[in-house]
mmJSON file of the N, C-alpha and C atoms, coordinates in Angstrom:
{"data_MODEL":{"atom_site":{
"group_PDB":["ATOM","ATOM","ATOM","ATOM","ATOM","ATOM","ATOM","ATOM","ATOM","ATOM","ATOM","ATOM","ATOM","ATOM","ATOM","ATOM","ATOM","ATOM","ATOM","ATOM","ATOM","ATOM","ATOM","ATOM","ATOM","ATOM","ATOM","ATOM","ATOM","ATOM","ATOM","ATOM","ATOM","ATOM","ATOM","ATOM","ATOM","ATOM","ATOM","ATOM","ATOM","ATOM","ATOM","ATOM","ATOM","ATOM","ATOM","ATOM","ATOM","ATOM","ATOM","ATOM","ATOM","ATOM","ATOM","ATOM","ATOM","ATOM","ATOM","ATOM","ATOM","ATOM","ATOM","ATOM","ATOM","ATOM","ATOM","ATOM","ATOM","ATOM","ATOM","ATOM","ATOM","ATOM","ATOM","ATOM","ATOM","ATOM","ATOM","ATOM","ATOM","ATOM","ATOM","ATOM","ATOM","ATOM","ATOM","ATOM","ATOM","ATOM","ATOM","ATOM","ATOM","ATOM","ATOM","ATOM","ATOM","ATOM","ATOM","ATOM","ATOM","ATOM","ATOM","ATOM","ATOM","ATOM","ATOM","ATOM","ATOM","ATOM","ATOM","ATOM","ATOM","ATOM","ATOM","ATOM","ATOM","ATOM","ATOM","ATOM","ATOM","ATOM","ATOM","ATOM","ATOM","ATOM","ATOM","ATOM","ATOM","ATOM","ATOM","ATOM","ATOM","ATOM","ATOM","ATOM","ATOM","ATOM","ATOM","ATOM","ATOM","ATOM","ATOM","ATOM","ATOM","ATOM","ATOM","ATOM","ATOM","ATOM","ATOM","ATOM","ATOM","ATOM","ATOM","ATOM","ATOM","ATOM","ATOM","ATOM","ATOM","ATOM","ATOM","ATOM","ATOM","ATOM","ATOM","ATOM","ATOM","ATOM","ATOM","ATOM","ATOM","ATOM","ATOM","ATOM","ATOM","ATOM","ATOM","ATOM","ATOM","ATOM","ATOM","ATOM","ATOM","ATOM","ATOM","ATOM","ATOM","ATOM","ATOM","ATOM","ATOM","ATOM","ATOM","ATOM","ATOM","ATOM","ATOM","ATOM","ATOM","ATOM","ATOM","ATOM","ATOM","ATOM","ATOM","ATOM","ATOM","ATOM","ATOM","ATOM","ATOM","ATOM","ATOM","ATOM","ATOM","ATOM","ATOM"],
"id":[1,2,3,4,5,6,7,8,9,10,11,12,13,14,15,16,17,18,19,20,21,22,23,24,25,26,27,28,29,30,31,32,33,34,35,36,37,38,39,40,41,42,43,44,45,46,47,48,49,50,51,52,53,54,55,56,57,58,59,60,61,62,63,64,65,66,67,68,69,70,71,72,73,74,75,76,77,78,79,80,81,82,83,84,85,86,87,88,89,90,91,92,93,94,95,96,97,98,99,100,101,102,103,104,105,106,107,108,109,110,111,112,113,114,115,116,117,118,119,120,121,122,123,124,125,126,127,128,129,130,131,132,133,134,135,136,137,138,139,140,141,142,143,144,145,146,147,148,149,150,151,152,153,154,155,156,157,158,159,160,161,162,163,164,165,166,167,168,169,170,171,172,173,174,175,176,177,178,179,180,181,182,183,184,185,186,187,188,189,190,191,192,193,194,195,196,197,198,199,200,201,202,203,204,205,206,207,208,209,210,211,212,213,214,215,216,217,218,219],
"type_symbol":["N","C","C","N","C","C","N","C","C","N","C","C","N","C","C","N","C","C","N","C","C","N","C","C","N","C","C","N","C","C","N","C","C","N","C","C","N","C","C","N","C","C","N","C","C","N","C","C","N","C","C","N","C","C","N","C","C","N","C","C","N","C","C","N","C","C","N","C","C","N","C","C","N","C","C","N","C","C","N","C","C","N","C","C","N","C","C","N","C","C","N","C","C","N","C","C","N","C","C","N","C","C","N","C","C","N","C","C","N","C","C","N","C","C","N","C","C","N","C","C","N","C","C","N","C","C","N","C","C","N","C","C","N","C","C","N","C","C","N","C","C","N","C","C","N","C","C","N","C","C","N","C","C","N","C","C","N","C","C","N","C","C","N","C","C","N","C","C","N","C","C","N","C","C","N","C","C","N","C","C","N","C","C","N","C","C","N","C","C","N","C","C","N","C","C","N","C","C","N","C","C","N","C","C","N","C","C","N","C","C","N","C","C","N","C","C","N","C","C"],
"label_atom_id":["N","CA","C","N","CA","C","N","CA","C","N","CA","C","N","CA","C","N","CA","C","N","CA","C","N","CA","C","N","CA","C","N","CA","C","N","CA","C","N","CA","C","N","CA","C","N","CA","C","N","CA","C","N","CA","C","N","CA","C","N","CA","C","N","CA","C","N","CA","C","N","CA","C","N","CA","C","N","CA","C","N","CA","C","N","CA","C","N","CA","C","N","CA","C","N","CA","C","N","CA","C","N","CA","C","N","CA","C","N","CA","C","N","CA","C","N","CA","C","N","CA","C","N","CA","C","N","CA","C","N","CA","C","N","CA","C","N","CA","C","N","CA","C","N","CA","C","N","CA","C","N","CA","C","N","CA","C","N","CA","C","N","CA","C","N","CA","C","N","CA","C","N","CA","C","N","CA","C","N","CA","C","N","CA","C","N","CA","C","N","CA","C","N","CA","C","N","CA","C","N","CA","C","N","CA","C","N","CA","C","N","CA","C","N","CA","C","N","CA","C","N","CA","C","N","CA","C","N","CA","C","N","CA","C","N","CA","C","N","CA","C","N","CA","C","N","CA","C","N","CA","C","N","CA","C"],
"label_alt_id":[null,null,null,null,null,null,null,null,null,null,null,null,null,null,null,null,null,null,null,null,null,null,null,null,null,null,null,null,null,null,null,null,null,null,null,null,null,null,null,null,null,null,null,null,null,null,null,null,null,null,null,null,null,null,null,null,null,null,null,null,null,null,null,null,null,null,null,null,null,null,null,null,null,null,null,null,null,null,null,null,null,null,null,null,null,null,null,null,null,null,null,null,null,null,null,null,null,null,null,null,null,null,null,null,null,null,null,null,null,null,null,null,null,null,null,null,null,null,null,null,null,null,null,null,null,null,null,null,null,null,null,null,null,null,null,null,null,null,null,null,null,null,null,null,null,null,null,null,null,null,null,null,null,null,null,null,null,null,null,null,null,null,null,null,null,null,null,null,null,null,null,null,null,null,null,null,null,null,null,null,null,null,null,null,null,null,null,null,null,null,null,null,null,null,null,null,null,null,null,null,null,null,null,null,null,null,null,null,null,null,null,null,null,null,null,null,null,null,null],
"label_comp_id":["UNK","UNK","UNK","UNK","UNK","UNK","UNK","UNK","UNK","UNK","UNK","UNK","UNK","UNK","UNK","UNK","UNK","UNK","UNK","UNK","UNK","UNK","UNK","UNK","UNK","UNK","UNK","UNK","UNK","UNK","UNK","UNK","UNK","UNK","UNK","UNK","UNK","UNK","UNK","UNK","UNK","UNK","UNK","UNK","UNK","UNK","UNK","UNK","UNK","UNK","UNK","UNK","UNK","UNK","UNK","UNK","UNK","UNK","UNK","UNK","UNK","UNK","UNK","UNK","UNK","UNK","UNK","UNK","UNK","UNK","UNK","UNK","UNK","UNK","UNK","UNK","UNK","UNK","UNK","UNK","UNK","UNK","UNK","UNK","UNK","UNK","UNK","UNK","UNK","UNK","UNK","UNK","UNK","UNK","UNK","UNK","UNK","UNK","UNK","UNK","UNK","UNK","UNK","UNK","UNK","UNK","UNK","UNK","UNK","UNK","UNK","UNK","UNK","UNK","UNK","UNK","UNK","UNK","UNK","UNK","UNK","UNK","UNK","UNK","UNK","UNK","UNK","UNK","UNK","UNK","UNK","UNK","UNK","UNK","UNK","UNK","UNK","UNK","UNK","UNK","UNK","UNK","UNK","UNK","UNK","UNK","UNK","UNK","UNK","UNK","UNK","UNK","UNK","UNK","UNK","UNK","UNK","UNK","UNK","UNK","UNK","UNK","UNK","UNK","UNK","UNK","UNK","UNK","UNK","UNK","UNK","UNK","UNK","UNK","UNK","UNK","UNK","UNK","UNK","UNK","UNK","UNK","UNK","UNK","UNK","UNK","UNK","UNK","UNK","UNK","UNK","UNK","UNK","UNK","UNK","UNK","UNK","UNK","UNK","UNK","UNK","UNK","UNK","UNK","UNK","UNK","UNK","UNK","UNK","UNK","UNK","UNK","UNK","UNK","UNK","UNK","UNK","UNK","UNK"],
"label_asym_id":["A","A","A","A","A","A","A","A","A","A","A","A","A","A","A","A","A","A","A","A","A","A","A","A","A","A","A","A","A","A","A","A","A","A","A","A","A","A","A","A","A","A","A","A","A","A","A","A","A","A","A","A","A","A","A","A","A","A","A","A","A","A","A","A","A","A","A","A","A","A","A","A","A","A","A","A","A","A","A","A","A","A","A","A","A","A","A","A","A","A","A","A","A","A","A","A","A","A","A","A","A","A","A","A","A","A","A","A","A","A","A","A","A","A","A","A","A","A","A","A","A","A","A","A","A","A","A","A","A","A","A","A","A","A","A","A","A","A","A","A","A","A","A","A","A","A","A","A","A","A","A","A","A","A","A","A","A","A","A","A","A","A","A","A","A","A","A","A","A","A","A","A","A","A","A","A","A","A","A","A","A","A","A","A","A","A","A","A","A","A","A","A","A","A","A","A","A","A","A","A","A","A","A","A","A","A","A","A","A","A","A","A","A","A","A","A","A","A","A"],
"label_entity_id":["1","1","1","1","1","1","1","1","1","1","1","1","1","1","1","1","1","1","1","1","1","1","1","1","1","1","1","1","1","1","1","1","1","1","1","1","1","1","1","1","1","1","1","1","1","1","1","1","1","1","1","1","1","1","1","1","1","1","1","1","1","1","1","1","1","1","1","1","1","1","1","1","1","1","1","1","1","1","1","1","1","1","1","1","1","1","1","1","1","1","1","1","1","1","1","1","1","1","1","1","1","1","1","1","1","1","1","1","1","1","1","1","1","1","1","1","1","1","1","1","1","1","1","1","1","1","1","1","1","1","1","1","1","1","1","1","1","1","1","1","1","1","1","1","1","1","1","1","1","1","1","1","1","1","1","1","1","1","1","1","1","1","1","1","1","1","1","1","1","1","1","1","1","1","1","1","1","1","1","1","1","1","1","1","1","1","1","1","1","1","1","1","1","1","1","1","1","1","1","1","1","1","1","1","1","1","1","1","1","1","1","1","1","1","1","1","1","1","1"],
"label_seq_id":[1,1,1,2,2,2,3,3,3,4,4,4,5,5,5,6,6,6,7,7,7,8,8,8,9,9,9,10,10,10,11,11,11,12,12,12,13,13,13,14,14,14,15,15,15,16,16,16,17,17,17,18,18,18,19,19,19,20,20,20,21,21,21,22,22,22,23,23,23,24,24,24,25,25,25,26,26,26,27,27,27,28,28,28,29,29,29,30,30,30,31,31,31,32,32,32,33,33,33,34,34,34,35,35,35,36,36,36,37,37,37,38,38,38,39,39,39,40,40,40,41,41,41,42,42,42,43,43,43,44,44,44,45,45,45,46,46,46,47,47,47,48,48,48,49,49,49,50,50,50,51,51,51,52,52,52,53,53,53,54,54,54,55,55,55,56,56,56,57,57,57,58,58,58,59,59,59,60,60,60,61,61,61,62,62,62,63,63,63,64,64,64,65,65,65,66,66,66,67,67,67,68,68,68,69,69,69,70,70,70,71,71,71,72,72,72,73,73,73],
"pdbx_PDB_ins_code":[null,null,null,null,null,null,null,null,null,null,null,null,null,null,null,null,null,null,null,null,null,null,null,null,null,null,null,null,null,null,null,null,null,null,null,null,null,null,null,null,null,null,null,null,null,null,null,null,null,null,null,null,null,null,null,null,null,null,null,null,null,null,null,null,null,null,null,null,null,null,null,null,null,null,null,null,null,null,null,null,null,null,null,null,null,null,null,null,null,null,null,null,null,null,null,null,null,null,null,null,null,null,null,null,null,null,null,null,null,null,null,null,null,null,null,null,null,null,null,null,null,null,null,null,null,null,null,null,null,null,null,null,null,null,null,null,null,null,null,null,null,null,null,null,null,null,null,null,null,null,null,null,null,null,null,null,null,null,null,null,null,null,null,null,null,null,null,null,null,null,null,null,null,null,null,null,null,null,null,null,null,null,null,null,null,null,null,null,null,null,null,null,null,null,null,null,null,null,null,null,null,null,null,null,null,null,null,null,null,null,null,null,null,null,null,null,null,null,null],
"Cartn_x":[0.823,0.0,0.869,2.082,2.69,3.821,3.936,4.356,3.319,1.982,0.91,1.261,1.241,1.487,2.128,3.639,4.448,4.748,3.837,3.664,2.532,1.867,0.887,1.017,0.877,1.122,0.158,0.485,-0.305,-0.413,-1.369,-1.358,-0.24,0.626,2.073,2.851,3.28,3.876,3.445,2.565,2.323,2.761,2.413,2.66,4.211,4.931,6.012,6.468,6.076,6.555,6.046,4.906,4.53,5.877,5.731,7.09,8.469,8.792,9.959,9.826,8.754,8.471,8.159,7.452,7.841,9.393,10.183,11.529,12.325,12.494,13.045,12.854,11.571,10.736,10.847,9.966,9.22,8.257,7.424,6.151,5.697,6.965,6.561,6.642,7.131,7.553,6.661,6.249,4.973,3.559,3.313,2.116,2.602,3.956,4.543,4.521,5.418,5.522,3.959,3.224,1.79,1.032,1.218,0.695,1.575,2.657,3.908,3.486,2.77,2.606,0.785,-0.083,-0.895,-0.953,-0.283,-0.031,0.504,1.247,1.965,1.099,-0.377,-0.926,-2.026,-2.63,-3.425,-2.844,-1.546,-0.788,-0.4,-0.509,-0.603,-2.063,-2.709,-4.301,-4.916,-4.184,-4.587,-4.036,-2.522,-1.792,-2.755,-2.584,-3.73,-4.6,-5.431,-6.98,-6.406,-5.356,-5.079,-4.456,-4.052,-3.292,-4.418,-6.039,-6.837,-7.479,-7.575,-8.438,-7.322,-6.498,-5.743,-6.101,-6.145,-6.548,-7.656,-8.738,-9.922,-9.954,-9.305,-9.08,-8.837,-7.784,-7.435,-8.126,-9.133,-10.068,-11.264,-11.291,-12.704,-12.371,-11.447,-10.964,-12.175,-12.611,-13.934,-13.11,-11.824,-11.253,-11.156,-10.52,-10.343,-11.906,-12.773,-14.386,-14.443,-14.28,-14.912,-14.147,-12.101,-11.938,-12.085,-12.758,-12.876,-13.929,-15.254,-16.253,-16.082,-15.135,-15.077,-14.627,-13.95,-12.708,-11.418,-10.866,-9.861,-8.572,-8.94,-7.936,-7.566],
"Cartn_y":[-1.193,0.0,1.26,1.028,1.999,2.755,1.626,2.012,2.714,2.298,2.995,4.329,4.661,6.222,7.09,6.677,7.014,7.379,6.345,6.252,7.112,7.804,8.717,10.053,10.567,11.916,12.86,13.811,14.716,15.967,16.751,17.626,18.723,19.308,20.025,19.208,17.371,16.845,16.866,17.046,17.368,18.218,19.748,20.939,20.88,19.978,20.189,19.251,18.527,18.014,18.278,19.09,19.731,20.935,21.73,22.558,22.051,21.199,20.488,20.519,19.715,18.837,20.202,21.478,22.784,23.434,23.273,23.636,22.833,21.463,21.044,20.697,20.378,20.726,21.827,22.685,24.133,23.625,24.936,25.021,24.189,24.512,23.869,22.79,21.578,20.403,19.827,19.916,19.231,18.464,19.636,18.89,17.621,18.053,17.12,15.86,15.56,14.709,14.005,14.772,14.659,13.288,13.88,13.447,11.95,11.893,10.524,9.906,10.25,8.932,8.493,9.541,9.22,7.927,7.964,7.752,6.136,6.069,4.897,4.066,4.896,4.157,3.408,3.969,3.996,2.418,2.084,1.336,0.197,-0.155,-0.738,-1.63,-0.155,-1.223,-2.121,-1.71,-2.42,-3.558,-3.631,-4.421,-5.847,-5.099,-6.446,-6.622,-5.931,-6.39,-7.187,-7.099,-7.977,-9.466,-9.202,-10.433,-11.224,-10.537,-11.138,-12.042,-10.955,-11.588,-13.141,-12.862,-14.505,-15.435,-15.001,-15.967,-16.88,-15.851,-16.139,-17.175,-16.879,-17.45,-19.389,-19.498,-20.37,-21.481,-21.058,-21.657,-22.046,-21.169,-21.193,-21.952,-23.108,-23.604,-24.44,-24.07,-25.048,-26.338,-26.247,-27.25,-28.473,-28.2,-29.439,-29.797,-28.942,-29.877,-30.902,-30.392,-31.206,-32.125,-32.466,-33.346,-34.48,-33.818,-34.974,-35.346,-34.673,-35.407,-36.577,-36.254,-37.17,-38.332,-38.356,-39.577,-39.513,-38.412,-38.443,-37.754,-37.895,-37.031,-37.333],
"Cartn_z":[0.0,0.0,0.0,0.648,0.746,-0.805,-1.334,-2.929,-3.682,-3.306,-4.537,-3.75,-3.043,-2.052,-2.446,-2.463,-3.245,-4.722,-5.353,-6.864,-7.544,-6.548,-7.058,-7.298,-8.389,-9.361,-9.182,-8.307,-7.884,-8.79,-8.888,-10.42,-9.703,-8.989,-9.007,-9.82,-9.528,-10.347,-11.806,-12.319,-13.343,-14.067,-13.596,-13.751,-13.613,-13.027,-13.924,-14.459,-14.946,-16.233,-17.207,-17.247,-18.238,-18.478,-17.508,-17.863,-18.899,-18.054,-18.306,-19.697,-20.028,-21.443,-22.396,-21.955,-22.581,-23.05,-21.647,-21.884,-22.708,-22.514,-23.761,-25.014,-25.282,-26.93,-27.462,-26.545,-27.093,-27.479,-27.64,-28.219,-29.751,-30.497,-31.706,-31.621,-31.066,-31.377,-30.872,-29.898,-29.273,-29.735,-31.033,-31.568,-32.02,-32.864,-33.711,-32.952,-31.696,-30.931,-30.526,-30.332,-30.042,-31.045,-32.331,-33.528,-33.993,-33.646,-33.559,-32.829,-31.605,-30.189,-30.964,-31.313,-31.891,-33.12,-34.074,-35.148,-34.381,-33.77,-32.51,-32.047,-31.397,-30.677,-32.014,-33.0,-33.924,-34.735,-34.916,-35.468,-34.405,-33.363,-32.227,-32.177,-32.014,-32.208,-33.0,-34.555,-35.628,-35.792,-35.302,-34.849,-34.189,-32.887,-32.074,-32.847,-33.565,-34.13,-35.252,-35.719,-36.948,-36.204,-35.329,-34.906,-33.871,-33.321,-33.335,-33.992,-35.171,-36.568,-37.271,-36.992,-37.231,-36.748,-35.345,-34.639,-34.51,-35.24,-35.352,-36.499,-37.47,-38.569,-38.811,-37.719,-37.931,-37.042,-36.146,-34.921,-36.489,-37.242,-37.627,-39.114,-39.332,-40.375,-41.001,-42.033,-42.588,-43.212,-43.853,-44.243,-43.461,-42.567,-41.189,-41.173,-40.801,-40.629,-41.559,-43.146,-44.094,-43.816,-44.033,-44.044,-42.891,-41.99,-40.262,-41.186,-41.846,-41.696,-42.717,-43.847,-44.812,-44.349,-43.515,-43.006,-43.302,-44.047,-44.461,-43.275,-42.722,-41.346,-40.404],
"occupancy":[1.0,1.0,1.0,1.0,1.0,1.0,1.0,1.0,1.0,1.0,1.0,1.0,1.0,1.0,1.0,1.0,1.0,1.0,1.0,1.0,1.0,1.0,1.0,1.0,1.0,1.0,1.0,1.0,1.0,1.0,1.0,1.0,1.0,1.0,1.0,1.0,1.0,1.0,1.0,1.0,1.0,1.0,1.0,1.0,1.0,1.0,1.0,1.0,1.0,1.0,1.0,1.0,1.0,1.0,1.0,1.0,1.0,1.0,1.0,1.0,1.0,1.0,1.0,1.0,1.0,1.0,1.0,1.0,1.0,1.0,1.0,1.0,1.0,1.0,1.0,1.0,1.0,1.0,1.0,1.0,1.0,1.0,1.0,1.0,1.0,1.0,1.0,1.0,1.0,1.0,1.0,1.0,1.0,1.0,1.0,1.0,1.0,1.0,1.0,1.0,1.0,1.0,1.0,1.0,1.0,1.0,1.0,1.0,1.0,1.0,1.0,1.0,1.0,1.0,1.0,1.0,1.0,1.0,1.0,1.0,1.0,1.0,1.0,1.0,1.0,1.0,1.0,1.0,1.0,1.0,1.0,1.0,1.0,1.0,1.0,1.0,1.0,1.0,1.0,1.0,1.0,1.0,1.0,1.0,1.0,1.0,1.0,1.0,1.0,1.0,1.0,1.0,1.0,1.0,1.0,1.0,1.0,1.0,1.0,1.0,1.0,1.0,1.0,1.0,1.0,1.0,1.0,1.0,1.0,1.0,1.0,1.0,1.0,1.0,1.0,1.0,1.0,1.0,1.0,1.0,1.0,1.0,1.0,1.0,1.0,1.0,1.0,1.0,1.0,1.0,1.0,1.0,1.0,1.0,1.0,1.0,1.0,1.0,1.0,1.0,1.0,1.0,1.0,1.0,1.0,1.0,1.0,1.0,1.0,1.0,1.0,1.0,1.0,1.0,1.0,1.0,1.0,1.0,1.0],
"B_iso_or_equiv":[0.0,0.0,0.0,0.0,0.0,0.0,0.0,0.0,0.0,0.0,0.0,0.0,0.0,0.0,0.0,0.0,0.0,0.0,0.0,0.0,0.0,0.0,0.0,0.0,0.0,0.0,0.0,0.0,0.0,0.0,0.0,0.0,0.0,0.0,0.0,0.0,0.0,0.0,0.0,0.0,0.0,0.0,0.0,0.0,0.0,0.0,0.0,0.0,0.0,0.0,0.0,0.0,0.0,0.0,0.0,0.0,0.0,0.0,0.0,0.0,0.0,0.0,0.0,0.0,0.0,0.0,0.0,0.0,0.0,0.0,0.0,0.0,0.0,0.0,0.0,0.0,0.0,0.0,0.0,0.0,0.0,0.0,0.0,0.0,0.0,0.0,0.0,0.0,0.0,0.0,0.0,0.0,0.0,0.0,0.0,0.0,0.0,0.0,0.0,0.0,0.0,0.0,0.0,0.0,0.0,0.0,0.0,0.0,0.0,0.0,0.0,0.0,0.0,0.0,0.0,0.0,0.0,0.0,0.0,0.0,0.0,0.0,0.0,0.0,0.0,0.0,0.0,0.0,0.0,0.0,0.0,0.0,0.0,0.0,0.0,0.0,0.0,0.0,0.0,0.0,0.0,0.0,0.0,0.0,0.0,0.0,0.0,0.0,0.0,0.0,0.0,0.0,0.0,0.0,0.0,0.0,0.0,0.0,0.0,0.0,0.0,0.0,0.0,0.0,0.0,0.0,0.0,0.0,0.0,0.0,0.0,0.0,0.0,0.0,0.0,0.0,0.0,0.0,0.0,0.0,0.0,0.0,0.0,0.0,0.0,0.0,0.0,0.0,0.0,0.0,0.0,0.0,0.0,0.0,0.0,0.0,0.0,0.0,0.0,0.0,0.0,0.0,0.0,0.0,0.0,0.0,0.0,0.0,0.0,0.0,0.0,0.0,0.0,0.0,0.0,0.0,0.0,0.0,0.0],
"pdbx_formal_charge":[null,null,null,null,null,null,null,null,null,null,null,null,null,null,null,null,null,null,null,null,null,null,null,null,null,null,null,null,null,null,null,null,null,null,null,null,null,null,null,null,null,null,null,null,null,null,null,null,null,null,null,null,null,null,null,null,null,null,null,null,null,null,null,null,null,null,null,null,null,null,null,null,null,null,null,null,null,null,null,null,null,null,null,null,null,null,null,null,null,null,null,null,null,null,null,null,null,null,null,null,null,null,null,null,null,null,null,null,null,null,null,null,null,null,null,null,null,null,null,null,null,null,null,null,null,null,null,null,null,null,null,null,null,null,null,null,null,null,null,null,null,null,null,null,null,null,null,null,null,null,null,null,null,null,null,null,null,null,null,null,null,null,null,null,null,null,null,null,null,null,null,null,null,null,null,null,null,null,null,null,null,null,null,null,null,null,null,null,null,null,null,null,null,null,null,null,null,null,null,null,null,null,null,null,null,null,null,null,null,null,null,null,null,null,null,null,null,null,null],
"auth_seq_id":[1,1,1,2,2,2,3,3,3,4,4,4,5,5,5,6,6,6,7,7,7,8,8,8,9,9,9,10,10,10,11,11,11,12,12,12,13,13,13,14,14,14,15,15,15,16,16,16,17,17,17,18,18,18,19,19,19,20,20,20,21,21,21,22,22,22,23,23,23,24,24,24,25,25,25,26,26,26,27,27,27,28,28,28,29,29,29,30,30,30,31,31,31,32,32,32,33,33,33,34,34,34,35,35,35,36,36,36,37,37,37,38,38,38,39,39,39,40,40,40,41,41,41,42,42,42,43,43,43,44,44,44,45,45,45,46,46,46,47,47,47,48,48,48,49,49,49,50,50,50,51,51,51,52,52,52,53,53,53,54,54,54,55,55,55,56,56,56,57,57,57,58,58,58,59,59,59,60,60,60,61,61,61,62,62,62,63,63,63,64,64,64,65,65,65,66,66,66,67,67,67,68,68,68,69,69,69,70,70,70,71,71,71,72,72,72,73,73,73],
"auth_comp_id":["UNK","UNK","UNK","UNK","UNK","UNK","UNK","UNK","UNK","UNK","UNK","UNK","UNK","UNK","UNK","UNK","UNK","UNK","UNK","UNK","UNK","UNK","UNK","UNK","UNK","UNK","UNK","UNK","UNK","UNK","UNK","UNK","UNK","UNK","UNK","UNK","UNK","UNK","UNK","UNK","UNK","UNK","UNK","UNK","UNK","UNK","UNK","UNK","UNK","UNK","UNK","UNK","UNK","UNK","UNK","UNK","UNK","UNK","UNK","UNK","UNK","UNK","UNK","UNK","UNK","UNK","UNK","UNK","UNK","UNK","UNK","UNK","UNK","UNK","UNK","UNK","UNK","UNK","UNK","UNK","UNK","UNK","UNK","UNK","UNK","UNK","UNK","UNK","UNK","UNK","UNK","UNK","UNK","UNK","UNK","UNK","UNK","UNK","UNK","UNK","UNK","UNK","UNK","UNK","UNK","UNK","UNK","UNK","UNK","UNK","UNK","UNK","UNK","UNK","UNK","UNK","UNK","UNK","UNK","UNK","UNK","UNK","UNK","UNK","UNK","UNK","UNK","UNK","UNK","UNK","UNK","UNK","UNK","UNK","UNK","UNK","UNK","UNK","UNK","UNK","UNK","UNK","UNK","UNK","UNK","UNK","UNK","UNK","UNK","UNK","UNK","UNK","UNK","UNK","UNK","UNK","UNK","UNK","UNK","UNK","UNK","UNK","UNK","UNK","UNK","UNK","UNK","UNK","UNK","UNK","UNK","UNK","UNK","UNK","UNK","UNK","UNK","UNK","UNK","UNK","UNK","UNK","UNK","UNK","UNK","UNK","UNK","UNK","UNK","UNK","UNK","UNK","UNK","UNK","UNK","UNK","UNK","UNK","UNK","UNK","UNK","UNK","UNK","UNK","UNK","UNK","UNK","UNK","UNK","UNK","UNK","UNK","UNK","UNK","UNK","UNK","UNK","UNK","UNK"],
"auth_asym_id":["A","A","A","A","A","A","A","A","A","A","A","A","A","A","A","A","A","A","A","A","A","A","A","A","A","A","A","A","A","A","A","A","A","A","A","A","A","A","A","A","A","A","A","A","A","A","A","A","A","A","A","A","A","A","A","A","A","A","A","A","A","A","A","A","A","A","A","A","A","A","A","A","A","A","A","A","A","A","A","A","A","A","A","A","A","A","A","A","A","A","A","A","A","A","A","A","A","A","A","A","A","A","A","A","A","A","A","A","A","A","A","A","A","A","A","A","A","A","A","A","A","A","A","A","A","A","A","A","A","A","A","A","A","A","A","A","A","A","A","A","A","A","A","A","A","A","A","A","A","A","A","A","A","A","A","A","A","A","A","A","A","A","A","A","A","A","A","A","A","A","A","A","A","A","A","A","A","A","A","A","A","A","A","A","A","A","A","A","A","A","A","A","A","A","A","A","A","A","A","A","A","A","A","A","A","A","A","A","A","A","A","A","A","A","A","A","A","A","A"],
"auth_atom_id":["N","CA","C","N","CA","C","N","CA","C","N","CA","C","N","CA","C","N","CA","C","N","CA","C","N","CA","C","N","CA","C","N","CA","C","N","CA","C","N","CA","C","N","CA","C","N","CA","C","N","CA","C","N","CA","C","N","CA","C","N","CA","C","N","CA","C","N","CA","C","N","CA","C","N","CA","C","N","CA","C","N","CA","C","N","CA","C","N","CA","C","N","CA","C","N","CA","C","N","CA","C","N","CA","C","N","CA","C","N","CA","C","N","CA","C","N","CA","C","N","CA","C","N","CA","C","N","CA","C","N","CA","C","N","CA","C","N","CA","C","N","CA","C","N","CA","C","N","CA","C","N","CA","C","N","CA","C","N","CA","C","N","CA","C","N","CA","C","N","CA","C","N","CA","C","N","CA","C","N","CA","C","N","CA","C","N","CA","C","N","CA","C","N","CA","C","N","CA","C","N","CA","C","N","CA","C","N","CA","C","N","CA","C","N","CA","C","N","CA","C","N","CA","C","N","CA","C","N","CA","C","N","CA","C","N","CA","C","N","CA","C","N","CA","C","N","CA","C","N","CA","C","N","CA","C"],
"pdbx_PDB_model_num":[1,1,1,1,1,1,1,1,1,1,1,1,1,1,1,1,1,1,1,1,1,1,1,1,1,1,1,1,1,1,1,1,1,1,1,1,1,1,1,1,1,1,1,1,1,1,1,1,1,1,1,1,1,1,1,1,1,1,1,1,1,1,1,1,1,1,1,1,1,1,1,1,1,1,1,1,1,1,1,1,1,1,1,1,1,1,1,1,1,1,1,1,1,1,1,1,1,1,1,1,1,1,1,1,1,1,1,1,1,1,1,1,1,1,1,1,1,1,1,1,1,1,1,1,1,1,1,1,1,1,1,1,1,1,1,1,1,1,1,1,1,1,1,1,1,1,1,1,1,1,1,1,1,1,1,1,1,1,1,1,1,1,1,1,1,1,1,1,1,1,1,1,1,1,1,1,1,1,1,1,1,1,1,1,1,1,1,1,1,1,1,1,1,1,1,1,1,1,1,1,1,1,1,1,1,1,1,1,1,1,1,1,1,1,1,1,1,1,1]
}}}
């Protein structure tokens, strides 16, 4: 209990790392950076959903049915 205590980010800690993250970017770079972690997370998700959809794929094999039902398998 006593680590979550410690580990909690109170909005002063914020406020400065917001600073911080002002002082060494600047203003301009930020969106940029902004729009990269975006673009990151967007490509991540599709990621999993594609590597879901495999999965799905290969559970849902109609081939294997037919050949169990034929006898051939």
């Amino acid at each position: 209990m006593e680590a979550f205590i410690t580990l909690a980010i109170g909005v002063w800690q914020i406020v400065v790392i917001v600073l911080l993250v002002l002082l060494l970017f600047g203003g301009r770079k930020i969106p940029e950076l902004m729009r990269g972690v975006g673009e990151g997370m967007k490509e991540f998700k599709k990621a999993t959903a594609d590597e879901s959809d495999d999965d799905i794929d290969v559970v849902d094999d109609t081939d294997d049915k037919k050949k169990i039902k034929d006898g051939k398998k």
